[in-house]
N, C-alpha and C positions, 0 to 999 in steps of 0.2 A: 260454620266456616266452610265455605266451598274451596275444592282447590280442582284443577284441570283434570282431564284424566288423560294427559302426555304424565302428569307429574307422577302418577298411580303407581311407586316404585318402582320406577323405568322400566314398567313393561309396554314400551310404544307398540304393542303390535297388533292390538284391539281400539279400533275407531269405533265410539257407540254410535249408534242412528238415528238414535232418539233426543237422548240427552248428552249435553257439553258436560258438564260438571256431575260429582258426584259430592255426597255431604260424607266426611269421616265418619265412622263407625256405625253405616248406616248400609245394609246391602241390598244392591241394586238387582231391578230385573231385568234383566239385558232382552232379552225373547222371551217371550208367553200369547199363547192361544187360549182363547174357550175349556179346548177338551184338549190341554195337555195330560201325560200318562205317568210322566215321572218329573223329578224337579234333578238337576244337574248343577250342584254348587262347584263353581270353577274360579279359578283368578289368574292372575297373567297369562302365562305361556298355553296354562291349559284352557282358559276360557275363548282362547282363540280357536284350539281345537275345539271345542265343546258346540260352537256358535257353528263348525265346521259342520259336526255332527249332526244337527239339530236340523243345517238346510238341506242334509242330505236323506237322514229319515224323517224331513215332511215331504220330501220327493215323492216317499213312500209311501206317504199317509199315516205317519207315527209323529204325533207332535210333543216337544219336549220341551219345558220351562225349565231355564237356562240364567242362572243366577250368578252372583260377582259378591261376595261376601266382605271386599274391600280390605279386610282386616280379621282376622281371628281370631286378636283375644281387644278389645273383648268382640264376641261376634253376634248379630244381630239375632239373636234367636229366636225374636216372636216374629217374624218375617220370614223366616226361615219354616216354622212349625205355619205359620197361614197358608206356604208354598205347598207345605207338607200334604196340610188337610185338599188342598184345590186339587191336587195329585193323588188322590188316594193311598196317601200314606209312604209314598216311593219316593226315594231320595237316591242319588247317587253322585258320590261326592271323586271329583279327579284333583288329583295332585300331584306335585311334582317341583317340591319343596323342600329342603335341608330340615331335619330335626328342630323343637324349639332350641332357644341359646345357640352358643359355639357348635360348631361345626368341624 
C-alpha cells in the first residue's frame, strides 16, 4: 500500500525529488552518493533539517546518506544496517520527537 508523502504524519515540510509515494514500514533513502561518510536517519521536522545539512556539507565535499525511516517501530532494520555497512559503520540518528505513548 502506498500512501502520498503530504499524508506522512503531517509533516508537509519535506518535498521528495525522486520519488511520490513512499511504501509503509519500509525506509526510504531520500539522498545518497558513491562515497557517502555516514548515514543520517531523520523524519519529519528533522529530515528537512537533515537534507539541509547534507547540501550544505557536500558544498564542502562531505557527502551524507540521508534516510526517512517512515515509521519506528516496527523499523526497517536491514536497510538501515545495508546503510550502515555502505558508510562504514557511521549512523547518526536526529530526533525530535515526544517519548513512545502519552506524552
Amino acid at each position: 500500500m502506498a500512501i502520498s508523502r503530504w499524508q506522512h504524519w503531517q509533516c508537509n515540510l519535506v518535498s521528495l525529488h525522486e520519488s511520490p509515494s513512499v511504501y509503509l514500514f519500509i525506509l526510504q533513502i531520500v539522498r545518497q552518493s558513491d562515497n557517502d561518510q555516514v548515514t543520517v536517519v531523520a523524519a519529519c521536522v528533522t529530515l528537512d533539517e537533515a537534507l539541509k545539512a547534507a547540501k550544505e556539507l557536500s558544498d564542502s565535499g562531505i557527502n551524507i546518506r540521508v534516510v526517512d525511516p517512515f515509521t519506528i517501530k516496527p523499523i526497517d532494520a536491514a536497510t538501515i544496517i545495508h546503510c550502515a555497512k555502505a558508510t562504514g559503520g557511521r549512523i547518526i540518528t536526529v530526533e525530535d520527537h515526544y517519548p513512545e505513548g502519552k506524552h
